[in-house]
Backbone bond lengths (Angstrom), bond angles and torsions (degrees), N, CA, C in turn:
res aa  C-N    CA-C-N  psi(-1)  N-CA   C-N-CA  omega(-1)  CA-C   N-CA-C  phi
1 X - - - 1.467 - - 1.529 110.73 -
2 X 1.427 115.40 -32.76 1.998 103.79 174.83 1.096 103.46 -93.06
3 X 1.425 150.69 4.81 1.393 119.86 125.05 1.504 152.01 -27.55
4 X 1.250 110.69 -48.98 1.331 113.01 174.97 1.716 105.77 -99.82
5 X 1.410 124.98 17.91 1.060 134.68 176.19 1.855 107.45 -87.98
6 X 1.465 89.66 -42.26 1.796 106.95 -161.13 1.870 82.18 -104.01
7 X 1.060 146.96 -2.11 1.826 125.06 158.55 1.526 98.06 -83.93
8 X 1.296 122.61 -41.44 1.558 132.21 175.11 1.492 99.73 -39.83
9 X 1.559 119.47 -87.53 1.395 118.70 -162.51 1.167 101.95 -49.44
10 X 1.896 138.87 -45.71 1.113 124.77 -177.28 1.307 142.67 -53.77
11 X 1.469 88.22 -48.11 1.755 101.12 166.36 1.924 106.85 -64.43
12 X 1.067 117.87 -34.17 1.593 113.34 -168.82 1.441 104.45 -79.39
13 X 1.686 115.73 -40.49 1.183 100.16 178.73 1.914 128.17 -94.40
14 X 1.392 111.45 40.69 1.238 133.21 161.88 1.519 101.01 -104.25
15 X 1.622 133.59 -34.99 1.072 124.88 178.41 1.181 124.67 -53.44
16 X 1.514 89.63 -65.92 1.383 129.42 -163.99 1.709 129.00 -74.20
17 X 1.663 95.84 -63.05 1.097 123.62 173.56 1.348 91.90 134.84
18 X 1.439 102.59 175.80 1.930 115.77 -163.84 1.888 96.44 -94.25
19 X 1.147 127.20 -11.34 1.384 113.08 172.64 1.466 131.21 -92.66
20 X 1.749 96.92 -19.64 1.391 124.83 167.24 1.629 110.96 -70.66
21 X 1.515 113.57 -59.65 1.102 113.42 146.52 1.370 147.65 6.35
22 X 1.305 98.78 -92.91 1.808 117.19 159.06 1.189 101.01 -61.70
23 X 1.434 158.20 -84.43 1.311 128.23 -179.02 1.651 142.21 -18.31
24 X 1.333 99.25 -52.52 1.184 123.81 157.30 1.696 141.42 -55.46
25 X 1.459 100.36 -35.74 1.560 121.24 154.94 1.723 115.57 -81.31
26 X 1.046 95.44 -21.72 1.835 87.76 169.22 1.557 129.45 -111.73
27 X 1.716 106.70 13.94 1.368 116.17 162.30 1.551 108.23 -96.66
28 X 1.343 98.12 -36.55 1.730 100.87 171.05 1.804 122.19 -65.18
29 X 1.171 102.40 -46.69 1.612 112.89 -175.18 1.722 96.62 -113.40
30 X 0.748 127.32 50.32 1.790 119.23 166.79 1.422 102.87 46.54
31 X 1.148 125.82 -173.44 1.342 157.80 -165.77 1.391 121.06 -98.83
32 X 1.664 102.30 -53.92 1.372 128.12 169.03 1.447 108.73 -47.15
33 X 1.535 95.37 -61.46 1.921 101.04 -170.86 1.194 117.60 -79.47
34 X 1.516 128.79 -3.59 0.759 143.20 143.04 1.496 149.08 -56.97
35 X 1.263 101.38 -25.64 2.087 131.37 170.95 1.578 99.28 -99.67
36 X 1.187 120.68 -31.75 1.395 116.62 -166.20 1.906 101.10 -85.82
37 X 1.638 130.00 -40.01 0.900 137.38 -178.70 2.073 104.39 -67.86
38 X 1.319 115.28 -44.73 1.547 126.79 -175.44 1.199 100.84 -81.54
39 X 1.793 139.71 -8.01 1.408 102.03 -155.41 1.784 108.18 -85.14
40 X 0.986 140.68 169.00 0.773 164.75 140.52 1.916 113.14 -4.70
41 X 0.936 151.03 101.65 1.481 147.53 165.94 1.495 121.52 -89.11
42 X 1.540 113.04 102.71 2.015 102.11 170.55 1.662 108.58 -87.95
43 X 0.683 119.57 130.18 1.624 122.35 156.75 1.789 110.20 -21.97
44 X 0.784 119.41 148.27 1.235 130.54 142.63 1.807 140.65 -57.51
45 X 0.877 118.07 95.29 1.548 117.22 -169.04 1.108 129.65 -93.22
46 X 1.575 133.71 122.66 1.661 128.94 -154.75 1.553 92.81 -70.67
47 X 1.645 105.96 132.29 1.840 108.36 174.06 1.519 96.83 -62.44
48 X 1.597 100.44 143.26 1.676 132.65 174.09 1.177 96.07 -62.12
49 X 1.419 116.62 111.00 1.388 120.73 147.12 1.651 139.89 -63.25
50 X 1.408 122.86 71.99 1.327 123.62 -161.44 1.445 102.05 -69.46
51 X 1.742 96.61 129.31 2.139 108.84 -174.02 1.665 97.18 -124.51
52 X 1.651 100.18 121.76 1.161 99.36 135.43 1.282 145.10 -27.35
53 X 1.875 105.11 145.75 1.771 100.80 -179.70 1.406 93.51 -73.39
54 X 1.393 148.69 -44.59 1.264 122.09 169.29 1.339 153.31 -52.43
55 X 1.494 101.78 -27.25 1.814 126.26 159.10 1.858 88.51 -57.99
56 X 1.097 148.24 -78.61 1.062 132.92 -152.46 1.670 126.90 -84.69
57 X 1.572 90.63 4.86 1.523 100.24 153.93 1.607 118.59 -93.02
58 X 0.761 127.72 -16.27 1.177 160.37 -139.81 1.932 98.11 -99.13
59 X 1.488 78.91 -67.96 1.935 92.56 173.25 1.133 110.52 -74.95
60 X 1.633 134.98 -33.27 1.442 120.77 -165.32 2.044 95.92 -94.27
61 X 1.219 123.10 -2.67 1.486 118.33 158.66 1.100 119.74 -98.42
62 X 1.684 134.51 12.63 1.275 146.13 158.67 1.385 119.13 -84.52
63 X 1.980 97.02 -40.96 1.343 99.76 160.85 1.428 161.00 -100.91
64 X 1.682 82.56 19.81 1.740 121.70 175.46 1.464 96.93 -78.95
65 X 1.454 102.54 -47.29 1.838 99.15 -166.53 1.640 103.09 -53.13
66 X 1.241 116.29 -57.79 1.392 132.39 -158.33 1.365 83.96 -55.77
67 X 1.510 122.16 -87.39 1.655 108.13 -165.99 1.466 98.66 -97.65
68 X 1.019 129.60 142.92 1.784 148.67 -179.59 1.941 95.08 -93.46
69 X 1.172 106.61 144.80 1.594 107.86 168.18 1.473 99.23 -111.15
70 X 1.175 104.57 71.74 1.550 98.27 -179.65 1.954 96.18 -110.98
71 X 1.425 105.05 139.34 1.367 128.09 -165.46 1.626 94.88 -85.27
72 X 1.301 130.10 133.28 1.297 146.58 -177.72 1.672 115.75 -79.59
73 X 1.426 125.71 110.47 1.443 99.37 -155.69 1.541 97.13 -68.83
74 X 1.947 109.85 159.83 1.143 127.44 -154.80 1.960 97.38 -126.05
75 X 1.502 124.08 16.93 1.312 128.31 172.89 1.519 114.74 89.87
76 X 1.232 125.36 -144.04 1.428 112.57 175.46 1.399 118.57 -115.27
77 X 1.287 99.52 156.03 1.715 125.00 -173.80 1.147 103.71 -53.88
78 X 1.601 121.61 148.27 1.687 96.12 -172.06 2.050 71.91 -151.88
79 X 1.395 131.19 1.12 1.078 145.04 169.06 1.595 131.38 169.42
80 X 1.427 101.37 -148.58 2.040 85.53 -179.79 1.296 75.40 -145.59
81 X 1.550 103.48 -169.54 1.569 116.31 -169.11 1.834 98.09 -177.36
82 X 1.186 105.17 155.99 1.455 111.78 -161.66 1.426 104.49 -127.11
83 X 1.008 134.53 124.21 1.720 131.56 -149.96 1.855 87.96 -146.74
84 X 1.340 99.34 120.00 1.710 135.67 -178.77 1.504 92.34 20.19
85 X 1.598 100.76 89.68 1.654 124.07 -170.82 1.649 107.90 15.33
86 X 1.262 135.38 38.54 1.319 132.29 160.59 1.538 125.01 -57.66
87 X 1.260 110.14 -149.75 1.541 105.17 159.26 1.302 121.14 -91.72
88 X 0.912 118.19 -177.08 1.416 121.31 -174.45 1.207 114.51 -82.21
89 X 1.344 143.87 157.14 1.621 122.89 -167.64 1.559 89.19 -159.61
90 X 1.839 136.80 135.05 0.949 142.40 168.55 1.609 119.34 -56.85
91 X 1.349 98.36 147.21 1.516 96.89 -179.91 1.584 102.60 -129.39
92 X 1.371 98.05 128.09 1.916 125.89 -171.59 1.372 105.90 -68.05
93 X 1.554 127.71 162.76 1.067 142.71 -163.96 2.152 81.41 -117.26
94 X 1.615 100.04 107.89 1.762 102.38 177.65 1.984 106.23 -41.96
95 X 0.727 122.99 160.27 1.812 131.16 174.81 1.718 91.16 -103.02
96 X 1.151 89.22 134.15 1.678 121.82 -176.64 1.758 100.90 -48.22
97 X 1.620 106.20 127.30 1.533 104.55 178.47 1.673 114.47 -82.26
98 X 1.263 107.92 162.27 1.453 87.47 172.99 1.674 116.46 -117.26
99 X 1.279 109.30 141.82 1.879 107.87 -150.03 1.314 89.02 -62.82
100 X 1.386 108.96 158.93 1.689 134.90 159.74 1.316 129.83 -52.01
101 X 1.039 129.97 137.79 1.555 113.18 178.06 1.532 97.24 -102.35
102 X 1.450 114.29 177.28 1.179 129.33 -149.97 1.105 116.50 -124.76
């Protein structure tokens, strides 16, 4: 039904004008069908789930278990190195490549 409500005002209010228009669309189609076809539509919005600081400890030690950040050892220290004034961080001795064949 606000289909041929909203080609109506369009086509009438290129004629007419848009105040003539709306007058004109709400002697033809009522008032009612008229507010109900124009009103306004918001989306729908998923309700905010408010979490506890413990709910989100809770999840980020559920999701330590699943993946661990555990660092892979990388051989021996052979120095440290300081990367954009951070901390200091060890630097590995590379593991021996193995030549190409030909």
């Amino acid at each position: 039904m606000a289909i041929p409500i909203l080609v109506f005002l369009a086509t009438m209010g290129v004629r007419y004008g848009a105040t003539k228009a709306i007058t004109m669309a709400i002697k033809k189609f009522g008032k009612r069908a008229f507010q109900k076809a124009t009103k306004k539509t918001v989306p729908k919005s998923k309700p905010v789930k408010h979490k506890t600081e413990l709910q989100r400890v809770k999840e980020q030690i559920a999701r330590d278990k699943l993946k661990p950040k555990v660092k892979p050892i990388k051989g021996k220290i052979v120095g440290r190195v300081r990367r954009n004034y951070g901390k200091w961080e060890p630097v590995y001795k590379k593991p021996p490549t193995k030549p190409k064949k030909p």
